[in-house]
KEMARLUM-721804 format. One line per 3 residues: number of its first residue (from 1); their letters; for each residue x, y, z of C-alpha. Coordinates in Angstrom, 2 decimals. Example, Ala and Ser with C-alpha at 12.3 -4.5 7.8 and 13.67 -1.06 7.14 Angstrom:
% KEMARLUM-721804
1 = as = 12.30/-4.50/7.80 | 13.67/-1.06/7.14 $
% end
This chain:
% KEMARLUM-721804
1 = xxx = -35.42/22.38/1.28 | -31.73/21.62/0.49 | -31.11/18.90/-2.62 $
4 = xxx = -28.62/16.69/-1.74 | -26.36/14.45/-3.28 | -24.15/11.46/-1.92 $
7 = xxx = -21.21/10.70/-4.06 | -19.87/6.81/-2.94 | -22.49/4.09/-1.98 $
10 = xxx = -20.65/1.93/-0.01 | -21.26/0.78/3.54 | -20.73/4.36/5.82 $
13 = xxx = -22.92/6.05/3.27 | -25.83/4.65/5.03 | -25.13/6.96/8.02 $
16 = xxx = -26.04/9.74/5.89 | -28.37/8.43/4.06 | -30.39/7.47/6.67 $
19 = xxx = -29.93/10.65/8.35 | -31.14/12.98/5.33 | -34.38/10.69/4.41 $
22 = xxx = -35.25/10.10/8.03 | -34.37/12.58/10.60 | -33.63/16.03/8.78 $
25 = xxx = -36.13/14.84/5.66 | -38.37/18.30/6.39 | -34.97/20.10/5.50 $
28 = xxx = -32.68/18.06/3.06 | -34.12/16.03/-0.30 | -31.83/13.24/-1.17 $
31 = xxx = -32.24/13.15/-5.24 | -29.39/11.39/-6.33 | -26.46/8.92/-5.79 $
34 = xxx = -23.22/8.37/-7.36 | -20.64/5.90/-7.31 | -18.32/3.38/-9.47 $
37 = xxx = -20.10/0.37/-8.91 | -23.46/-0.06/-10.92 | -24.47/-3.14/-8.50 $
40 = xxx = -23.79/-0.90/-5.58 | -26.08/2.07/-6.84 | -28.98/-0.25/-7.69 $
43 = xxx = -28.53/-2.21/-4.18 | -28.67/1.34/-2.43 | -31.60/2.77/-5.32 $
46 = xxx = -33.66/-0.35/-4.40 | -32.87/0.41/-0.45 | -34.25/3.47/-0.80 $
49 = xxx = -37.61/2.77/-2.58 | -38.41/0.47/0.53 | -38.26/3.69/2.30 $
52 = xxx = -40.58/5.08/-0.55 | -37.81/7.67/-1.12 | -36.57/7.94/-5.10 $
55 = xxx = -33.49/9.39/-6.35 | -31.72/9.10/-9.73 | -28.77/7.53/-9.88 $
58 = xxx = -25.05/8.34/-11.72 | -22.04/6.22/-12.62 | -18.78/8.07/-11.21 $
61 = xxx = -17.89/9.26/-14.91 | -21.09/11.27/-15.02 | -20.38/13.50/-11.99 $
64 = xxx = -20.65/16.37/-13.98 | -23.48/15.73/-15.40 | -25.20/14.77/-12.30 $
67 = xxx = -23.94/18.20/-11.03 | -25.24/19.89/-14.01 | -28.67/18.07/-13.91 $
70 = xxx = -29.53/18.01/-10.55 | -28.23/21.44/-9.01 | -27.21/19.91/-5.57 $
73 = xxx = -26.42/22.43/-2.69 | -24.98/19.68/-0.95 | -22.45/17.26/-1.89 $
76 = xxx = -21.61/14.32/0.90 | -18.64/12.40/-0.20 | -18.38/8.71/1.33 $
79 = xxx = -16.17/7.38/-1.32 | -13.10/5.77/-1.20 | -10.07/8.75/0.45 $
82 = xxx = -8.10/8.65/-2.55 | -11.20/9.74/-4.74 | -12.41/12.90/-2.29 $
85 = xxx = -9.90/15.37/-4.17 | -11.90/15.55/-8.04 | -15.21/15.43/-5.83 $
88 = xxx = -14.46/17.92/-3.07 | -13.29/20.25/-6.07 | -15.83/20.06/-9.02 $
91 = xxx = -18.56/20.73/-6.44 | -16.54/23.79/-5.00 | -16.48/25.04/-8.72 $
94 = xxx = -20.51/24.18/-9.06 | -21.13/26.12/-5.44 | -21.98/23.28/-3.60 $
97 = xxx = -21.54/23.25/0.07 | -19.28/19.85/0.82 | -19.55/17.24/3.18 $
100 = xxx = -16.55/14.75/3.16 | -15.51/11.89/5.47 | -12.10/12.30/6.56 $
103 = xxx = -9.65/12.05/5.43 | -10.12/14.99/3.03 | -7.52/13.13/0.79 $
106 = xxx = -4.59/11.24/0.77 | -1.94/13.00/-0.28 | 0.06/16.89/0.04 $
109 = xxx = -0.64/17.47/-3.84 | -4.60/16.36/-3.56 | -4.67/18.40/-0.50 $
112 = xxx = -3.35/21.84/-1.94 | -5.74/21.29/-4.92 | -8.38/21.44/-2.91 $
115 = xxx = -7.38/23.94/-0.76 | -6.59/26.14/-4.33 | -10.12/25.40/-5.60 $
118 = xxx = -11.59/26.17/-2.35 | -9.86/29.59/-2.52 | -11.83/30.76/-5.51 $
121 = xxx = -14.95/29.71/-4.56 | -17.57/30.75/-1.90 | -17.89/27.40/-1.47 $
124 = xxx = -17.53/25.18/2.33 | -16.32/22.17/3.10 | -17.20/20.20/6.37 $
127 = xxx = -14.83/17.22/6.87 | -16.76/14.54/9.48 | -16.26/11.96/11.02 $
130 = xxx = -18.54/9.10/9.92 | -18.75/7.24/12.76 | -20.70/9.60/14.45 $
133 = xxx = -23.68/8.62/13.43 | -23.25/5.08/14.33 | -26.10/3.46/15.80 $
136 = xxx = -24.39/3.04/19.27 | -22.65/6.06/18.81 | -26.04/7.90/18.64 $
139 = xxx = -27.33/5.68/21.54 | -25.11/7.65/23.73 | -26.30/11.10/23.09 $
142 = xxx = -29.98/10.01/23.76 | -29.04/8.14/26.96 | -29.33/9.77/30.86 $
145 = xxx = -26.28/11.43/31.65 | -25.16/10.03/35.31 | -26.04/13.82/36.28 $
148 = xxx = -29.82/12.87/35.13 | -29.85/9.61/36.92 | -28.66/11.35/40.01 $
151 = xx = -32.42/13.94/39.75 | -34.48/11.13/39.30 $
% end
């Protein structure tokens, strides 16, 4: 099983929240959250525990140490664009396989450091698109195609 970590609490990371503690839970362990906003990791710790799922959460100054402590493999970034750069990078340094919402980052200079770091590591980086996993969005992939209809 795959330890996972989501870096950015806000709304969209729900998607993947949800996603890693409900669907793909026999594959991915969700152990800890990250993010700026105290408030926001205690809303989204005490969200969890309804689920009876409990992770340890870290203020955005103690990404390292959250790296260090935990040992992700994955590293989903939902936080704000301009931030994706110094987390896209130190987990590409730790090994961590990367998960970012686009945009990877904001700017050319952002950009080329991550493309630099990613150079020098073994590490990958998927950029998604969040709203994939959208409750309608996922509505349509589990709905008759017209095809279907048409055999019934």
């Amino acid at each position: 099983m795959k330890k996972c970590v989501i870096i950015g609490v806000g709304g969209r990371h729900k998607l993947f929240r949800d996603a890693l503690v409900e669907k793909y839970s026999t594959r991915y362990q969700l152990v800890a959250l990250c993010d700026s906003n105290i408030g926001r990791l205690r809303f989204a710790e005490e969200s969890l525990k309804k689920s009876n799922v409990s992770v340890r959460i870290y203020l955005e100054k103690d990404f390292p140490k959250l790296l260090r402590t935990e040992e992700p493999e994955v590293v989903i970034v939902t936080s704000p664009d301009y931030t994706h750069h110094k987390y896209i990078i130190a987990a590409a340094q730790y090994g961590c396989e990367i998960i970012s919402e686009k945009p990877i980052t904001n700017n050319l200079i952002n950009l080329k450091s991550i493309v630099s770091a990613m150079e020098k590591t073994d590490s990958k980086v998927t950029i998604t698109h969040n709203y994939r996993y959208s409750p309608h969005s996922c509505l349509l992939y589990t709905s008759p195609s017209p095809r279907d209809r048409q055999k019934s």
